[in-house]
C-alpha positions in Angstrom: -15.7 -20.8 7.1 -14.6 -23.7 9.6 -16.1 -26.8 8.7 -17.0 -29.9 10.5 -14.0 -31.9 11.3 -12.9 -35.9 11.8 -10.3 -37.0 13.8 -9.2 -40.2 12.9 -8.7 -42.5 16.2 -6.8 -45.5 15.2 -3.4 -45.8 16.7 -0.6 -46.9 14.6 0.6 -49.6 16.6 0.1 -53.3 16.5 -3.2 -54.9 18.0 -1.6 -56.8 20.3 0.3 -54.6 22.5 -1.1 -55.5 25.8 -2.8 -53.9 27.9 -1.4 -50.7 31.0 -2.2 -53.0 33.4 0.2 -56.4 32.1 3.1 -54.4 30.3 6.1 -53.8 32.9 7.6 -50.5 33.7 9.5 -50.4 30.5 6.9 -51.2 28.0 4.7 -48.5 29.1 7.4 -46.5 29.4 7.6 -47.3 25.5 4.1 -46.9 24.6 3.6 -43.8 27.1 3.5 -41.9 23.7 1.8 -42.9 20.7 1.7 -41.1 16.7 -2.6 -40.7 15.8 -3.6 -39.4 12.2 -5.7 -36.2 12.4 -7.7 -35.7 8.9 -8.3 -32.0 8.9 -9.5 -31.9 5.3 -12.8 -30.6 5.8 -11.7 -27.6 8.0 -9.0 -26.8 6.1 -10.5 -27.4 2.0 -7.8 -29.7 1.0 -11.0 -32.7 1.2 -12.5 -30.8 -1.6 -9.5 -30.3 -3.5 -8.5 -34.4 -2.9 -11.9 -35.2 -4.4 -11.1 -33.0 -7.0 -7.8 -34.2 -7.9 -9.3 -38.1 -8.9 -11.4 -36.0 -11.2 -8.5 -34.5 -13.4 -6.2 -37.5 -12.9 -9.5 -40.7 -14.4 -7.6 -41.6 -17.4 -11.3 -42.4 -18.9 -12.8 -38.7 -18.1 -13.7 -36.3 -21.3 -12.5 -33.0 -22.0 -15.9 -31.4 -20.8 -15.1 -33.4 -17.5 -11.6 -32.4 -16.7 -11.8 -28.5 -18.0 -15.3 -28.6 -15.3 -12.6 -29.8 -12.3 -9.6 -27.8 -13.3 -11.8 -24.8 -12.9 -13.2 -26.1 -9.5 -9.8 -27.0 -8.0 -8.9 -23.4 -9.1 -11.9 -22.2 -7.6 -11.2 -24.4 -4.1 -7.5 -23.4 -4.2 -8.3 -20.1 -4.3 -10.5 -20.3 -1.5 -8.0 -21.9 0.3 -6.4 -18.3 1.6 -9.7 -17.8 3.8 -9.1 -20.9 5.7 -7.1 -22.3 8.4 -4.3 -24.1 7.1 -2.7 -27.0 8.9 0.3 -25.3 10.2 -2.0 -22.9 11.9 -4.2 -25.8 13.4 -0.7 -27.2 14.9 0.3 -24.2 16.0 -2.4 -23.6 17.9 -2.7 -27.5 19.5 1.4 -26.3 20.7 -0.1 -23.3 22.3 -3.5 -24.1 23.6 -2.2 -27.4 25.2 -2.8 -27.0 29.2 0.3 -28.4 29.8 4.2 -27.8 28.6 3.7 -30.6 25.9 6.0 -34.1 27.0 10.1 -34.4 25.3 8.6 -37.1 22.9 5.7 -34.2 21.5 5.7 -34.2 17.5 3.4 -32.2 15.5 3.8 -32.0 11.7 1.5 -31.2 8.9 1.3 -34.0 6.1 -0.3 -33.8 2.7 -3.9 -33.4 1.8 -5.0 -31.6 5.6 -3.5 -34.3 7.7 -1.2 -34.0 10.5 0.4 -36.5 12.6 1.1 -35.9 15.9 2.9 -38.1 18.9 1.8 -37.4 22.0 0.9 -38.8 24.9 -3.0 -40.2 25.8 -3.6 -37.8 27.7 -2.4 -34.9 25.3 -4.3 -36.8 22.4 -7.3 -36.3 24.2 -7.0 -32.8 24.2 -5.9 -32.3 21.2 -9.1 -34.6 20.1 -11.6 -32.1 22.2 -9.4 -28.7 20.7 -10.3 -30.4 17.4 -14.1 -31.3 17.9 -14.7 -27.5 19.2 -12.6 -25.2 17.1 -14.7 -27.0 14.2 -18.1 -25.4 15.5 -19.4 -23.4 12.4 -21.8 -21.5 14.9 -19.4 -20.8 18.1 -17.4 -17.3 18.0 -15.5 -15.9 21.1 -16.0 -12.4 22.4 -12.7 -10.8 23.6 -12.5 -7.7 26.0 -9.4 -6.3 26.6 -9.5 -3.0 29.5 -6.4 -1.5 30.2 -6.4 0.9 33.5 -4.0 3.0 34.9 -3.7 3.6 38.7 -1.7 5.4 41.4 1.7 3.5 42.7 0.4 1.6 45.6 -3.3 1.2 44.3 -3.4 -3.0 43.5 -1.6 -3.5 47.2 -4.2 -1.0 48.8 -7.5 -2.8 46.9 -5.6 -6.6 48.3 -5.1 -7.5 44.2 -1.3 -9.1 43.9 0.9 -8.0 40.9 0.7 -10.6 38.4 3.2 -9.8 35.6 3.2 -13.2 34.0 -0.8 -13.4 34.2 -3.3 -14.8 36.6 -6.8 -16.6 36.6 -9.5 -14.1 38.4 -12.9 -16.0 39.3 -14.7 -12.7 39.0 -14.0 -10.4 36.4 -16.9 -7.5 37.6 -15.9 -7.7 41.3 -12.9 -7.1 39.9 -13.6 -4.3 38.0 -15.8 -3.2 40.4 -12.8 -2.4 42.4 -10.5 -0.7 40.2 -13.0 1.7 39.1 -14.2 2.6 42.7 -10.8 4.1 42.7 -11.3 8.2 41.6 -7.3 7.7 40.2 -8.3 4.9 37.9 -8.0 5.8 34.4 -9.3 3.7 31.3 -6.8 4.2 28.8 -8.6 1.3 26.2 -11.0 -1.1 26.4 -12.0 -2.5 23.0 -14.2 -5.6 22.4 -13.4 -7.9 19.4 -15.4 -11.2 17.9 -12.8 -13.5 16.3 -13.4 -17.5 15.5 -12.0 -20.0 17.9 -8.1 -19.8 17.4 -8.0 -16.6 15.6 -5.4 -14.2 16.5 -7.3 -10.9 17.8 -4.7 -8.4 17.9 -5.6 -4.7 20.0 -2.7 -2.2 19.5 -2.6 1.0 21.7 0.6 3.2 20.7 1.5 6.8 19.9 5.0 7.8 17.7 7.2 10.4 18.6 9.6 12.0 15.7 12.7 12.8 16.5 16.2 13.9 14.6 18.5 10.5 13.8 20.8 12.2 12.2 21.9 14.8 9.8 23.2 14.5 6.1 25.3 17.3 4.2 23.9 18.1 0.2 25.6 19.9 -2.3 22.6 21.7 -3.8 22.6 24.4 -6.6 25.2 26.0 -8.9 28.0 27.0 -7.9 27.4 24.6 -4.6 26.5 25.4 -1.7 26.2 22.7 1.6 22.6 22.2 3.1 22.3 20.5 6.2 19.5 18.4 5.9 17.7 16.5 9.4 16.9 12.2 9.0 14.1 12.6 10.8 12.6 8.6 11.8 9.5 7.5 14.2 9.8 5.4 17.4 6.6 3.8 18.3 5.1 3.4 21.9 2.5 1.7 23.9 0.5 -1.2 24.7 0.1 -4.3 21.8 -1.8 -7.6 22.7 -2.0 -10.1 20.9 -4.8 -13.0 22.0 -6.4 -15.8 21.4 -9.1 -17.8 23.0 -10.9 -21.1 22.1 -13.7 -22.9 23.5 -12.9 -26.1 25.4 -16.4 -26.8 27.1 -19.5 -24.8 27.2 -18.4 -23.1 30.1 -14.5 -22.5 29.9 -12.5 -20.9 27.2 -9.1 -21.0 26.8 -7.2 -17.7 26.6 -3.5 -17.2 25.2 -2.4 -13.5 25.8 1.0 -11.3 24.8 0.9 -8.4 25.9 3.9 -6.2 25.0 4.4 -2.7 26.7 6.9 -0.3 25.0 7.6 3.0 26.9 9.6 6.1 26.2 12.3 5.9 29.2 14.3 9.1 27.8 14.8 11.1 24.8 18.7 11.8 25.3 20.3 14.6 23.2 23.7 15.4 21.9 25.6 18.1 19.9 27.4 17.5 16.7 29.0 19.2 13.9 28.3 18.6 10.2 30.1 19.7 6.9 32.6 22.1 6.3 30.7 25.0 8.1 30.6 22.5 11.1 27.1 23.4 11.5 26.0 22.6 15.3 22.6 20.2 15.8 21.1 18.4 17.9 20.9 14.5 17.6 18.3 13.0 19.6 18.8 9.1 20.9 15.6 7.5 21.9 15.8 5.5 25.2 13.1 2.9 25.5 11.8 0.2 28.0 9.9 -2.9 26.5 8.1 -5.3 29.1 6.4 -8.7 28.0 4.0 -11.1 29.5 2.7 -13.9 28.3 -0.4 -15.9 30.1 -2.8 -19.0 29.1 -5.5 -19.4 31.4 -8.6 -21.0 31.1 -11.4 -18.8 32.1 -15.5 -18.9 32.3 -17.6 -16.4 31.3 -17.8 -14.5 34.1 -13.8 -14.9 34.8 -10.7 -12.7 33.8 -6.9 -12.4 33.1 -5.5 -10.0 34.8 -1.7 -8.8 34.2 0.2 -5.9 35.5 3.1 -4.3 34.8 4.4 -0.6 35.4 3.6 3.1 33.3 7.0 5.2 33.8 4.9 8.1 32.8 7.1 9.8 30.0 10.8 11.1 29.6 13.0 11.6 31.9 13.6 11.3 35.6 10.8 13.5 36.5 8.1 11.3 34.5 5.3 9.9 37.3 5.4 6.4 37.7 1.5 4.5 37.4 0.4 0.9 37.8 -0.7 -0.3 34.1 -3.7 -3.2 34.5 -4.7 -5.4 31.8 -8.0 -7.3 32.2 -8.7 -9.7 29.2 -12.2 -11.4 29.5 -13.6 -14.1 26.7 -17.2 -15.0 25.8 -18.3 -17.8 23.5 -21.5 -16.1 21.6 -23.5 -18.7 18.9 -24.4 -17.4 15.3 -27.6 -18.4 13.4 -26.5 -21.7 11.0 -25.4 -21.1 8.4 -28.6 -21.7 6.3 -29.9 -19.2 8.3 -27.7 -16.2 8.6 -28.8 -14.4 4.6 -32.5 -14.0 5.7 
């Protein structure tokens, strides 16, 4: 469960560095980044386990006293393993951040749920709003992720542009609205998933297709005789996305897609010959495509990511080429509290 969270604001720098508007070009060029300590304890547990810890280390405390804490800083470390940890906090601030974060960006994760960061004002005060609202204990994000398939030519004749690395949509029903007007369109998946800010939602749509590796020759039985005997391994298609959104404001939520399509381009066949009886068989050597996208967008309620990419349709030559359309949408839904969600 995410807790409530305080950033700590202080600047480690001396009080007396003036202010923007006396310094010269190269002072602020020195102070254009700055290092702030983030106390993530209470999201993360490690503020119970730090109280916990001057417990078992009081020279003065009984037996009855320190066995009590031992089993609680047990009990808290195990919990530990349900929550976010401070590397995933980080790694989220590097990947939510609106902007390419500056050459002088540091992030690392210190003891007890802190992490120190240098950045730059303005990223600090993102990073202090990603902080104050991935803490919510009664904000969760609804994903939808609709994948269509259309005719070659479809997006240019309904006016939508390819967008392969991703692109902000204002209207996520007019654009559905659209696609499905078309008697072509076919909804291949379209699952819905409730996830807590920053959690990784992960939607996987893929088939497997066996097929001969190789061969390997056993001496079976006595006297011997030579069996021929087929590796048979899997190769695994399809469509994987991997998301994940966090509020910023009431309104906008920011998205971070990956989509990943693998296809089948050709399933290519050979002859060979194996043991002494140079038993002919057929070795199959899977051909396969694999397209990625990735896309972070900020997006309303009633807004969409939409990325494209193309369907080869199968194996071989003959295989009918199709438009593939991903349409990720985000929702921020509230829970009861938390005092309220057993009754």
């Amino acid at each position: 469960m995410l807790h409530p969270i305080i950033a700590l604001g202080a600047l480690l720098c001396p009080n007396e560095v003036p202010t923007f508007e006396t310094v010269s070009a190269i002072q602020e060029a020195t102070l254009e980044s700055s290092v702030r300590i983030y106390d993530v304890g209470a999201w993360t547990g490690h503020a119970e386990l730090a109280a916990l810890e001057v417990s078992l280390v009081d020279p003065k405390a009984d037996q009855a006293t320190l066995r009590s804490a031992l089993k609680k800083f047990a009990a808290a470390q195990e919990k530990l393993r349900g929550h976010d940890t401070p590397e995933s906090i980080l790694r989220n601030i590097e990947r939510f951040l609106p902007t390419t974060p500056g050459p002088d960006f540091q992030a690392i994760a210190l003891s007890r749920g802190l992490l120190a960061i240098t950045a730059t004002p303005k990223e600090h005060a993102w990073i202090d709003s990603y902080l104050e609202v991935a803490s919510r204990t009664n904000t969760l994000v609804d994903l939808t992720v609709t994948v269509y398939k259309l005719e070659i030519g479809s997006l240019k004749a309904l006016g939508i542009d390819e967008a392969p690395n991703g692109a902000s949509i204002p209207s996520a029903k007019a654009l559905k609205a659209k696609i499905t007007a078309l008697e072509s369109a076919e909804v291949v998946s379209a699952p819905r998933i409730t996830v807590n800010p920053g959690a990784r939602a992960n939607v996987q749509m893929y088939g497997k297709t066996a097929y001969v590796k190789d061969c390997e020759v056993k001496l079976i039985g006595d006297p011997a005789r030579e069996v021929i005997d087929p590796i048979i391994e899997e190769v695994t298609t399809g469509l994987l996305v991997d998301a994940r959104a966090l509020p910023i404001s009431d309104e906008q939520t920011a998205v971070h897609a990956e989509v990943t399509w693998t296809q089948m381009r050709h399933l290519r066949e050979m002859k060979r010959t194996f043991g002494t009886s140079k038993t002919p068989v057929t070795i199959q050597l899977p051909e396969l495509v694999e397209m990625k996208a990735a896309a972070r967008f900020d997006v309303a309620a009633n807004a969409a990511i939409l990325i494209t990419s193309i369907d080869r349709g199968g194996d071989g030559s003959d295989g009918r080429l199709k438009e593939l359309v991903t349409v990720i949408m985000a929702e921020q839904v509230e829970t009861l509290p938390d005092g309220l969600q057993d009754r």
